[in-house]
C-alpha positions in Angstrom: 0.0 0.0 0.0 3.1 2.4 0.4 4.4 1.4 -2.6 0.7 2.3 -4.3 0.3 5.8 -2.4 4.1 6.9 -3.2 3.8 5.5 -7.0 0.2 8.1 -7.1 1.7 11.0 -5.3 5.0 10.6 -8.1 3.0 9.8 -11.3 -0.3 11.2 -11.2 0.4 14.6 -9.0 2.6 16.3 -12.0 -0.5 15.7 -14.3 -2.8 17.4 -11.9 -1.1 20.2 -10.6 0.8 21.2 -14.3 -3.1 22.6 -15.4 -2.3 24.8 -12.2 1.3 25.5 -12.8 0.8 26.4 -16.3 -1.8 29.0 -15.2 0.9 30.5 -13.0 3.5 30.6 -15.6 1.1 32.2 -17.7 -0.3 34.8 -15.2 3.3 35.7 -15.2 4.1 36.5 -18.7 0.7 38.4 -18.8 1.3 40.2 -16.4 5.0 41.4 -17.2 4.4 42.0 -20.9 1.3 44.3 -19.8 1.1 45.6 -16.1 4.6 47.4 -15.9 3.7 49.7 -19.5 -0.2 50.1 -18.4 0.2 51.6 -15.4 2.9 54.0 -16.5 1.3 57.0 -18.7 1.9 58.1 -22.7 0.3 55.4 -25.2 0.8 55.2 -28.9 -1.0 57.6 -31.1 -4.0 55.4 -31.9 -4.8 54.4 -28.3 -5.1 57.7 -26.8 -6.9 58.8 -29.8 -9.4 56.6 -29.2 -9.4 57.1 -25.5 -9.7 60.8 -26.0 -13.3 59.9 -28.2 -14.5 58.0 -25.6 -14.0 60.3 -22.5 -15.5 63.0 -24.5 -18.8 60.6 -25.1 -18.6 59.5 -21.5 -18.8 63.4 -20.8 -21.7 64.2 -23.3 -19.7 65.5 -26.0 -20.7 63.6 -29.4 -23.3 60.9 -29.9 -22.2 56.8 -29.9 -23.2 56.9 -33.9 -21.6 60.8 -34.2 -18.8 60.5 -31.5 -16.6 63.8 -31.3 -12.7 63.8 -31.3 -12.1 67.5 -31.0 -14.4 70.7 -31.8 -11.2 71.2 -35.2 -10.9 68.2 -36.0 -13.5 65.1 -36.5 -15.6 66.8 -34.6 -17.9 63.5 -36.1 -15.9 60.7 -35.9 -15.9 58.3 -38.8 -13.1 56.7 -39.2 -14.1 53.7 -37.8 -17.2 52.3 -36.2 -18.3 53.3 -32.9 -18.4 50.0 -30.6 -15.0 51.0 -29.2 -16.2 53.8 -28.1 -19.1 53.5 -26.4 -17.9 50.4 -24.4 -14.5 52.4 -23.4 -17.1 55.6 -22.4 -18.8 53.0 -20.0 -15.4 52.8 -18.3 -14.8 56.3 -18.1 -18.6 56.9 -16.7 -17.5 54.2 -14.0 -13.7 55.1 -13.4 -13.1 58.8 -14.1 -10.9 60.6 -16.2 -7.4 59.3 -14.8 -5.2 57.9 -16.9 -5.8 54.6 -15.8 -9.4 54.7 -17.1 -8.4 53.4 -20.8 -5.2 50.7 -19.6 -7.9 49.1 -17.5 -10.0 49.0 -20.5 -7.4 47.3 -22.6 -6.6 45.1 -20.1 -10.6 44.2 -19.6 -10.5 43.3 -23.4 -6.8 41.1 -22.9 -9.0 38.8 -20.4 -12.4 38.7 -22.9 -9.5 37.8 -25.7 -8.2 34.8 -23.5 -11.0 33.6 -22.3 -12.8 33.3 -25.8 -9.9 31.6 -26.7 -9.9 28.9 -23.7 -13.6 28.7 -24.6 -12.6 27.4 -28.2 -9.5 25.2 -27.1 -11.9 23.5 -24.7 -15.1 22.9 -27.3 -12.8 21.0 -29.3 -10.0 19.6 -27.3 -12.0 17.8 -24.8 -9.1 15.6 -23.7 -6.8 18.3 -23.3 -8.9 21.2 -21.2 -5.8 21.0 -19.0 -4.0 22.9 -21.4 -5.6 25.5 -22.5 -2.8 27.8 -21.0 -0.8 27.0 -23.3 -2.6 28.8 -26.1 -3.0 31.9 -24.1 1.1 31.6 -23.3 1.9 31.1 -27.1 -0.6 34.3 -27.5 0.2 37.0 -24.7 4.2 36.2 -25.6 3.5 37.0 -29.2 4.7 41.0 -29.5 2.6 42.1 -31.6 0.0 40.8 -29.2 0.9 42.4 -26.3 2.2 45.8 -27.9 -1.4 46.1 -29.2 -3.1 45.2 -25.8 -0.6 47.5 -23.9 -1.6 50.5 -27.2 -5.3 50.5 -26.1 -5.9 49.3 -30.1 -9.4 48.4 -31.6 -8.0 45.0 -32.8 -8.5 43.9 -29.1 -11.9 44.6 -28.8 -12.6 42.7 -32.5 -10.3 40.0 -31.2 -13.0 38.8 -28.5 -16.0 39.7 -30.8 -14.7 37.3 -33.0 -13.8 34.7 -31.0 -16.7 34.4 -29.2 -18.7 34.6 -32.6 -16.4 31.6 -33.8 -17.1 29.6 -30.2 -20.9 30.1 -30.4 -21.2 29.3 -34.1 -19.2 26.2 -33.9 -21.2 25.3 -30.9 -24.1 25.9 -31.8 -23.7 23.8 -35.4 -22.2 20.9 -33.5 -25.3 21.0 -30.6 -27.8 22.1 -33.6 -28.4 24.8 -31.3 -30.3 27.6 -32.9 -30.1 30.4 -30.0 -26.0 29.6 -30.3 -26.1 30.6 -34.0 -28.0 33.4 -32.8 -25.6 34.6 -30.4 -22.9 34.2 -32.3 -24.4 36.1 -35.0 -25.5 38.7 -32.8 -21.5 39.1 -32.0 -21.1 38.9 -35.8 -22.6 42.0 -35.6 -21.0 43.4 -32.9 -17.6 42.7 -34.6 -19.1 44.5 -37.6 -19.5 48.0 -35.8 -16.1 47.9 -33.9 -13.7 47.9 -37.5 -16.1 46.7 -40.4 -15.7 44.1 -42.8 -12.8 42.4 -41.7 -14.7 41.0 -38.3 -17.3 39.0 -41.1 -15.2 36.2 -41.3 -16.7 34.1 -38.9 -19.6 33.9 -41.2 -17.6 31.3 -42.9 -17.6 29.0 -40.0 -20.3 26.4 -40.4 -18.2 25.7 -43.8 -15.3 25.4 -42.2 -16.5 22.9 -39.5 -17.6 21.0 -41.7 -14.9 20.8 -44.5 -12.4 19.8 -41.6 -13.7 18.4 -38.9 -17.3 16.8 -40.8 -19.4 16.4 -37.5 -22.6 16.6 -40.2 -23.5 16.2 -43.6 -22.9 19.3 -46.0 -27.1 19.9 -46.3 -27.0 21.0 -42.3 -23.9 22.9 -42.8 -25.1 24.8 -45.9 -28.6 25.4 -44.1 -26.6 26.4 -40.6 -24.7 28.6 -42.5 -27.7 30.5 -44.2 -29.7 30.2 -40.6 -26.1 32.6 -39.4 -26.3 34.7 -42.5 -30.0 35.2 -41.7 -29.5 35.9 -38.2 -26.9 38.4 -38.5 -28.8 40.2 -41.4 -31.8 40.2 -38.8 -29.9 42.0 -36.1 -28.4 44.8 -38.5 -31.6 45.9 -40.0 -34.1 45.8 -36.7 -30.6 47.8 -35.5 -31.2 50.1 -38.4 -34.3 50.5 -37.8 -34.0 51.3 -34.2 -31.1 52.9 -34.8 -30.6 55.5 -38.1 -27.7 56.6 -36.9 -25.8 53.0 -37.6 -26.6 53.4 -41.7 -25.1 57.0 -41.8 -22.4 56.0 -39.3 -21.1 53.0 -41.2 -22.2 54.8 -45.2 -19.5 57.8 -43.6 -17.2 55.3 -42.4 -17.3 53.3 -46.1 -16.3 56.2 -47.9 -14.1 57.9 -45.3 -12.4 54.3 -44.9 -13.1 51.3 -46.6 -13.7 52.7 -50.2 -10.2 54.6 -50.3 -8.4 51.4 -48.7 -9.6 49.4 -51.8 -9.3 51.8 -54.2 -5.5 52.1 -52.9 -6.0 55.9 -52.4 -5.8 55.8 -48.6 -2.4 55.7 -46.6 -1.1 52.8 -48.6 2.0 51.0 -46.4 3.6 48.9 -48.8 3.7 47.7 -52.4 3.6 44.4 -52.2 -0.1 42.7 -51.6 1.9 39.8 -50.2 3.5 42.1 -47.6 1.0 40.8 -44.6 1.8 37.3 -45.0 5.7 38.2 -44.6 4.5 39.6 -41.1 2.0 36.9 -40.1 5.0 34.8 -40.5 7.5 36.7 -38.3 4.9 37.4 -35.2 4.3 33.0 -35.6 8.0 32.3 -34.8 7.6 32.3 -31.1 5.3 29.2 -31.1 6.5 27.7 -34.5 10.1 27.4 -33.0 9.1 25.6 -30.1 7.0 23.1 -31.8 10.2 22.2 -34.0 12.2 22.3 -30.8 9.9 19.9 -29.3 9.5 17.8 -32.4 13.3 17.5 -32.9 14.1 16.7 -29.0 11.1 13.8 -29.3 12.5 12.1 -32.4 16.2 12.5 -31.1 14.7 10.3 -28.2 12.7 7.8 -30.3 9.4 8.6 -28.3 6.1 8.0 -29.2 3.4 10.7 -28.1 -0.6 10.7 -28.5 -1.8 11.3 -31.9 -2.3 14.7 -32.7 -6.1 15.6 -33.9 -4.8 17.3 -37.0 -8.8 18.2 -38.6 -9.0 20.2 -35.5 -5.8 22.2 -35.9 -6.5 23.0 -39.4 -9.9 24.0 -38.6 -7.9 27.0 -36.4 -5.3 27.9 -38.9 -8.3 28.0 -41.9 -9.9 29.9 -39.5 -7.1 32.4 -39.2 -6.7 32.5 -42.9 -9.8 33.3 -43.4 -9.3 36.5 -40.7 -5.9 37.5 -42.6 -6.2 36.9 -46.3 -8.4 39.1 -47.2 -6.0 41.5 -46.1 -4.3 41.2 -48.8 -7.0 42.6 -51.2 -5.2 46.2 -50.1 -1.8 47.9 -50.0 -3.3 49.5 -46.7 -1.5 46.8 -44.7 -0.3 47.1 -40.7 0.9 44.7 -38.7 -1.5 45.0 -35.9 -4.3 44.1 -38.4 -3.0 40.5 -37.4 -4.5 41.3 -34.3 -7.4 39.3 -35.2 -5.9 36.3 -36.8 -3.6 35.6 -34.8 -5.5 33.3 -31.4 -6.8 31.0 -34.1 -2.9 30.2 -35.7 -1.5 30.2 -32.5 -4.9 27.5 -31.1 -3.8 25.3 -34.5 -0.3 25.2 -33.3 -0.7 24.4 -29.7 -3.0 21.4 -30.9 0.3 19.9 -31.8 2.6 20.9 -29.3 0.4 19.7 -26.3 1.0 15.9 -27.4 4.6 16.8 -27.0 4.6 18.9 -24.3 2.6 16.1 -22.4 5.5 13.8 -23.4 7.7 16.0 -20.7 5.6 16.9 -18.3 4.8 13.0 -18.1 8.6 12.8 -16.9 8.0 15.4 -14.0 8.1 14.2 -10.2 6.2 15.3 -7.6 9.5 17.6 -6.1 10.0 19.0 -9.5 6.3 20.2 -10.0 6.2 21.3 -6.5 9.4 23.3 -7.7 7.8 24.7 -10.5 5.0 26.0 -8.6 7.0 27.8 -5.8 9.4 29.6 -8.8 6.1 30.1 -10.9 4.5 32.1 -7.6 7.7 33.7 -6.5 8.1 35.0 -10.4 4.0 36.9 -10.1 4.9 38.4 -7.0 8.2 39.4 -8.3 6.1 40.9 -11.5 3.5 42.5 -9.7 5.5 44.3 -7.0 8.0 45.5 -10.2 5.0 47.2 -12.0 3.6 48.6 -9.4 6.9 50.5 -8.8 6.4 51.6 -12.4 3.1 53.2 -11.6 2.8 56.9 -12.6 6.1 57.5 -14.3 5.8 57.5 -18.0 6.8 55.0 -20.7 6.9 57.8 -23.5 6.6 61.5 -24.2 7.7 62.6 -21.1 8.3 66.0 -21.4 5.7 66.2 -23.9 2.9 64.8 -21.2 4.4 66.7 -18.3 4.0 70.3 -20.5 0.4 69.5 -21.3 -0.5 68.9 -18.2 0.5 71.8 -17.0 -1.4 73.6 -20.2 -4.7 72.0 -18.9 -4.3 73.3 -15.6 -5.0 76.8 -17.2 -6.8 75.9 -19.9 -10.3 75.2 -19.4 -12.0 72.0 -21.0 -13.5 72.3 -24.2 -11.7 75.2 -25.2 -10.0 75.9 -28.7 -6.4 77.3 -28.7 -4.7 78.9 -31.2 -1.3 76.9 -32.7 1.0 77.1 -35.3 0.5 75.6 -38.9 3.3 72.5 -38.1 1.6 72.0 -34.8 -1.6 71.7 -36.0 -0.2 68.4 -37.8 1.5 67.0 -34.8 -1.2 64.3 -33.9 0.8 63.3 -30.6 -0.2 66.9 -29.4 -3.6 67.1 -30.6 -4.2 63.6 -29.3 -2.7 64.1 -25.8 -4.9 68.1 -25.3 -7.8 66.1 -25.9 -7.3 63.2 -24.0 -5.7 65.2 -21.0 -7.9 68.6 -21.4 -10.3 68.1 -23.3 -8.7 70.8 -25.5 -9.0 71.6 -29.6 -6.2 72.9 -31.9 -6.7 75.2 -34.7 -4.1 77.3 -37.0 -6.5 80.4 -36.8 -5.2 83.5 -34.7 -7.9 84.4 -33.1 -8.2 82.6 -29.8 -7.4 83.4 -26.2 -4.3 81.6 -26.4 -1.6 80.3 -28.5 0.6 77.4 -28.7 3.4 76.5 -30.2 6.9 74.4 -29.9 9.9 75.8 -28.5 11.5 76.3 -31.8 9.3 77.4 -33.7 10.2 81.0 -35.3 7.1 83.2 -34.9 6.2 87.0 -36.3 8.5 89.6 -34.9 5.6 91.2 -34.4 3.5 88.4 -32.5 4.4 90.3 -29.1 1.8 92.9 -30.1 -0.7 90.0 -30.1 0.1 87.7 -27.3 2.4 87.4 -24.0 4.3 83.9 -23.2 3.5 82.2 -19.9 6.2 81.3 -17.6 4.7 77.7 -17.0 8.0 76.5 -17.2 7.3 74.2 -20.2 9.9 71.9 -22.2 8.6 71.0 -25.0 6.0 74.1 -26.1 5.5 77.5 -25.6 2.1 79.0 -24.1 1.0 82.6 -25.1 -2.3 84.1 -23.7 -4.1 87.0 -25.6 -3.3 90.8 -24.9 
């Protein structure tokens, strides 16, 4: 019986405490590629863009189908849908105005994004729930993944529209579930209004399904495919209806966005159609290099491992090629576009480096997974207490940040300041006095104050017009009206 009880407490332990241990591992990678730049201020362009829209509809300024970004500039926002908004606005009715308010958003979106892809691993790799971690590790170590979810981006919120549209679809086809289809269609939709077209793919999922995986015959996929179409179709026009502002919001948004894109006329990053396929590749060398690491160190050892289910992992990666191909249509390519794709690649790959992985752990005794855990938890307090020292000092723009906030402690919110010509094309400034002060830029002289950078040359004459402000600034100047 000793024998028995010290054979179970060797073998079978690892096995049941790894699901555990691999959660703490990957609790620590999530939180050191996001926590430490989150809670330190200055964002990329984009983010605070975004976060300056939806602190100004949280505050009443704007509509959610006309949100505002400054009184001079978009003061109706169309250049993109408006779900962002109006779920980051919720935050910021809830949280404030801080800084914080829009990294707590992003983070909020990071967790939906992981969770819709557990939800996916565990519908189809029932004998594997225990590693579901492993997905979200491959995914939150990816860098495109975590710049974007520490950059406030819209991809994240699209990310875990779509994932939960691909989860309920699939489930719902495989259960014959009609009120699954209709939630996943209903987050179709929802993918639809936070960047447009490119969150439709998962209307291709029934098809999918069944071309891989072949749970049914090709007459219920074709009519669970049309039952999703219909759906989906359903909730945009009794939205319409309810809702006139969503067919001028998205018409605007088509010809301010999508039209351009396609015609090529828009911001055009490369010219090369093939150019996001180079880039898909370079952000899937994290987890592609350990599954040939693995793969290589289990033939060197002549081991056999439990067959991988290879319909399901090319279920994923069509999946993801159906999120990034179409890219391609446009030379209006970005990397963070991937965004989207990428969970459903990097849920194909880890269907076939679990069997391996599985090998190794198999090998653990109880004292090394006991070790494991205590480094593991050491490593998330050791995280945790680090980014918490980084609280409040900034990852970027310092002296820019520090100047504007001294600006909107004598400017008052919603005012319009004069500024140069060059400044009034420095998005980092606009973006920042609206975010921080709720403040508007505009090249006419005829406002109560003026600003400007440091080196810019103005009129010799500008004296007669304005006074500088000793605000002790670094990066601008301020001048108030005579």
């Amino acid at each position: 019986m000793h024998y028995l009880y010290t054979l179970i407490n060797t073998e079978l332990m690892p096995e049941k405490n790894i699901f555990k241990i691999g959660w703490i591992f990957t609790a620590v990678v999530f939180s050191a590629v996001l926590i430490p730049i989150l809670v330190q201020e200055g964002m990329f362009l984009d983010g605070i863009t975004y976060a300056a829209i939806s602190k100004n509809l949280a505050n009443g300024y704007g509509s959610f189908w006309f949100p505002q970004y400054t009184l001079t500039h978009f003061s109706k926002f169309h250049e993109h849908p408006p779900l962002v908004f109006g779920l980051q606005a919720l935050f910021f009715k809830l949280l404030g105005n801080g800084f914080l308010t829009e990294r707590i958003f992003t983070l909020f979106t990071a967790f939906l994004t992981a969770m819709g892809i557990v939800l996916n691993w565990n519908l189809l790799n029932a004998t594997n729930k225990n590693y579901s971690w492993v997905s979200i590790l491959l995914w939150i170590a990816t860098p495109l993944i975590f710049w974007s979810y520490q950059s406030n981006m819209l991809e994240n919120t699209l990310a875990f529209c779509c994932l939960f549209s691909v989860y309920f679809i699939a489930k719902g086809s495989l259960k014959n579930n009609f009120f699954y289809l209709f939630i996943g269609s209903l987050f179709i939709f929802l993918a639809l209004i936070t960047k447009g077209p490119v969150g439709l793919f998962p209307l291709a999922i029934v098809g999918i399904l069944w071309l891989t995986l072949q749970p049914f015959s090709i007459v219920k996929a074709i009519i669970h495919s049309l039952i999703v179409i219909l759906f989906s179709g359903l909730i945009f026009y009794i939205t319409s209806i309810l809702q006139p502002g969503l067919i001028e919001n998205l018409t605007q948004y088509y010809n301010a966005q999508v039209l351009p894109s396609l015609n090529n006329t828009r911001e055009t990053t490369t010219g090369n159609h093939f150019a996001i396929l180079g880039r898909l590749m370079l952000e899937l060398i994290i987890p592609t290099s350990i599954l040939l690491i693995l793969f290589i160190i289990k033939k060197v050892k002549k081991q056999t491992t439990e067959i991988t289910p290879k319909a399901t992992a090319l279920f994923f990666i069509l999946i993801g090629l159906s999120a990034s191909l179409p890219l391609m249509i446009t030379l209006k390519q970005r990397g963070y576009y991937l965004v989207t794709a990428l969970p459903y690649f990097i849920l194909g790959i880890s269907v076939f480096i679990v069997p391996y992985l599985k090998f190794f752990i198999e090998k653990l005794t109880q004292k090394q997974t006991k070790r494991l855990k205590h480094i593991g938890s050491i490593l998330l307090v050791a995280t945790l207490v680090f980014s918490f020292s980084q609280y409040g000092k900034f990852s970027r723009d310092s002296d820019k940040l520090s100047d504007i906030y001294k600006i909107s402690s004598i400017v008052n919110e919603g005012s319009i300041i004069s500024c140069s010509p060059e400044l009034y094309t420095e998005w980092g400034t606009m973006a920042y006095l609206s975010r921080i002060g709720g403040i508007s830029i505009t090249p006419n002289l005829e406002n109560e104050y003026l600003i400007v950078l440091k080196s810019t040359k103005l009129p010799a004459n500008i004296n007669e017009f304005y006074r500088p402000l000793d605000l002790s600034l670094t990066t601008y100047q301020l001048y108030k009206k005579q």
